[in-house]
C-alpha positions as CSV (number, residue, x, y, z in Angstrom):
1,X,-28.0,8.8,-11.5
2,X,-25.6,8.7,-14.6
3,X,-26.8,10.9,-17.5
4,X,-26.9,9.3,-20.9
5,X,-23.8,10.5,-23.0
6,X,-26.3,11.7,-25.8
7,X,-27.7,13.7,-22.9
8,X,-24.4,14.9,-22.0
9,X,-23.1,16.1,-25.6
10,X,-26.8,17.8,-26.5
11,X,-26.2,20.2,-22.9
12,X,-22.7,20.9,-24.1
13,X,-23.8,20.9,-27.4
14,X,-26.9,24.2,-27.1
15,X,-24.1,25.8,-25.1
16,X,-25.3,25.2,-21.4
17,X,-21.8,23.5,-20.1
18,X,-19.2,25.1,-19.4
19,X,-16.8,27.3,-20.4
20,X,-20.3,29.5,-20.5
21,X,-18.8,31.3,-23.9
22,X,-20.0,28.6,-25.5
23,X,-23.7,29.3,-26.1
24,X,-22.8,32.8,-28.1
25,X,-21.2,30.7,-30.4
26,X,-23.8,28.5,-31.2
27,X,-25.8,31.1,-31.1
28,X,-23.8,33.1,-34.1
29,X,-24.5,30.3,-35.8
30,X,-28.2,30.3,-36.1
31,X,-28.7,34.6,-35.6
32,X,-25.3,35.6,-37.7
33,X,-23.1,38.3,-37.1
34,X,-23.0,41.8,-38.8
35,X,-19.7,42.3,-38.6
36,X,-18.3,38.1,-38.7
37,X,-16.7,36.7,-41.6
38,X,-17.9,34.4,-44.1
39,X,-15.1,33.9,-46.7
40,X,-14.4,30.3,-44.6
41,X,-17.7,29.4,-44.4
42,X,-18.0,29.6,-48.0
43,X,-15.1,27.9,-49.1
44,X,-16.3,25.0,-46.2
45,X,-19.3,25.1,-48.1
46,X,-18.1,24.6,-51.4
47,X,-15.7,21.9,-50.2
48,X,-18.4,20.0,-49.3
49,X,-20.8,20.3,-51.9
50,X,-18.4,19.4,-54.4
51,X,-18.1,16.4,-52.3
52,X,-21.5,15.5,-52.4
53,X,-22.2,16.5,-48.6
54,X,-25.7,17.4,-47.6
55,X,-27.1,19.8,-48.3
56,X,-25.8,20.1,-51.1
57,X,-27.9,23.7,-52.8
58,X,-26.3,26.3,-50.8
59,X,-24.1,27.5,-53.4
60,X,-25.1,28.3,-56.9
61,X,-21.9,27.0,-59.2
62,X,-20.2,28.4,-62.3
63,X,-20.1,26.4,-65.2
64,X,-17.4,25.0,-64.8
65,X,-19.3,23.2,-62.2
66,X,-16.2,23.7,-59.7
67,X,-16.6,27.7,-58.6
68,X,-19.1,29.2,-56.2
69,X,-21.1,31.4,-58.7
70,X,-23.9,32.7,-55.9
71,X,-24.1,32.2,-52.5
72,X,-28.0,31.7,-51.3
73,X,-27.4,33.5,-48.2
74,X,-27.1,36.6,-50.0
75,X,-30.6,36.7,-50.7
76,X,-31.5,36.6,-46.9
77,X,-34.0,39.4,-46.6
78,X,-32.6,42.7,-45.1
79,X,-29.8,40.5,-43.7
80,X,-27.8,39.5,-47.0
81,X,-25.6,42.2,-46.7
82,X,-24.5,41.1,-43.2
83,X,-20.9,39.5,-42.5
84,X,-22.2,36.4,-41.6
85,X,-25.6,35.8,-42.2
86,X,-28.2,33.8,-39.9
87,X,-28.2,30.0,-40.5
88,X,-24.8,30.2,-42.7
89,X,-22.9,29.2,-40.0
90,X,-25.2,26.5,-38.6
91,X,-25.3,24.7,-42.1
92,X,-21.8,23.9,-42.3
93,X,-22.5,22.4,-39.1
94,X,-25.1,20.5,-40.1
95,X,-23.3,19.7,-43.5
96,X,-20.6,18.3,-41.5
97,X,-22.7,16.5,-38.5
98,X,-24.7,14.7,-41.9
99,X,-22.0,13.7,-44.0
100,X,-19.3,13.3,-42.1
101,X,-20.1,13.1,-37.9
102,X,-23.1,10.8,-38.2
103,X,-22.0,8.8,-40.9
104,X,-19.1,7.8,-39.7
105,X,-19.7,7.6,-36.1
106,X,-18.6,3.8,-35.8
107,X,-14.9,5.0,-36.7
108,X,-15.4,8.8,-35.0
109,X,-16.8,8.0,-31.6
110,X,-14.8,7.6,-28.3
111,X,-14.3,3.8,-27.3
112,X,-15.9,4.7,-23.5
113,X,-19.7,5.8,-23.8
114,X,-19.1,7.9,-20.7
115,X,-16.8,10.2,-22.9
116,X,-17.7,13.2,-25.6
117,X,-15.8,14.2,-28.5
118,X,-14.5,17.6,-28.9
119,X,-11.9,19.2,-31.2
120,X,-9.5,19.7,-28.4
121,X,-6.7,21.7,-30.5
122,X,-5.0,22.5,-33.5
123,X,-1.4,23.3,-34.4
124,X,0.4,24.6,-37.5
125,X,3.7,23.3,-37.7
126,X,6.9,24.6,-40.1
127,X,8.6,22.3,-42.5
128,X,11.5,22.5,-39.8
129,X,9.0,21.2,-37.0
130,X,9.0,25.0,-35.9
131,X,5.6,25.7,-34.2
132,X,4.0,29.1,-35.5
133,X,0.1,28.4,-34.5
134,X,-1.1,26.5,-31.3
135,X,-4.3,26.8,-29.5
136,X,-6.1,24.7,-27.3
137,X,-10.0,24.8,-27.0
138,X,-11.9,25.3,-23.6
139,X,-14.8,23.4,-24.1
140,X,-17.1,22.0,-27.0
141,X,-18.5,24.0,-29.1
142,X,-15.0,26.3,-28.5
143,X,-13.0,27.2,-32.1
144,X,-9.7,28.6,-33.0
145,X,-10.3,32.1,-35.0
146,X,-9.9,30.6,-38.6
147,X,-8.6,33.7,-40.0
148,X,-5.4,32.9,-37.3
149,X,-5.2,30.4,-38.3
150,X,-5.0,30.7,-41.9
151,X,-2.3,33.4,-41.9
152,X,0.0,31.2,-39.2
């Protein structure tokens, strides 16, 4: 019997398809991670609040209305002080499944049903068309280490 492609993408999605490494990452994302880093979450955060993305409280600004003043995680009883704290990670998610995933499926979503969408890969390219940061992802829920990426 064919499964339903919503079917499909919430299996891969909660981590049960393969590559198997994928459920500790969705994982991270609800439980945190003592030792992960938040800087990028933060800064994803505040992208999107300034842009009106849901929700839109996380971050306490400065008056300037522009800078994160306070992060709301911090206050995460005996976990605040962790590198990544539970549910930090899974907001941005669900900031960007909201605001920008759902809302504009019609344009995001793969032309054949029987398909899913996944990041796939990144690259970060040199004014010269030099190539100094590739990777390729293994399956959905699968990342490139931002902090890589960001010095590349």
């Amino acid at each position: 019997a064919e499964l339903s492609p919503n079917l499909k993408l919430f299996v891969v999605g909660i981590g049960l398809g393969p590559p198997w490494g994928t459920l500790p990452a969705v994982l991270t994302g609800y439980l945190g991670n003592p030792g992960g880093r938040r800087d990028w979450i933060e800064s994803a955060l505040l992208q999107g609040q300034l842009a009106g993305r849901w929700p839109d409280s996380v971050l306490e600004l400065e008056a300037d209305g522009a800078t994160m003043a306070r992060n709301k995680f911090d206050d995460f009883p005996v976990l605040g002080g962790w590198g990544r704290r539970p549910l930090e990670l899974a907001t941005l998610r669900l900031q960007n499944l909201v605001s920008i995933q759902i809302k504009n499926w019609g344009a995001l979503k793969p032309p054949d049903d029987r398909c899913l969408t996944q990041l796939g890969g990144c690259a970060v390219v040199e004014a010269g068309g030099e190539t100094v940061y590739s990777w390729v992802d293994q399956g959905l829920c699968d990342v490139p280490d931002f902090h890589d990426l960001i010095e590349a």
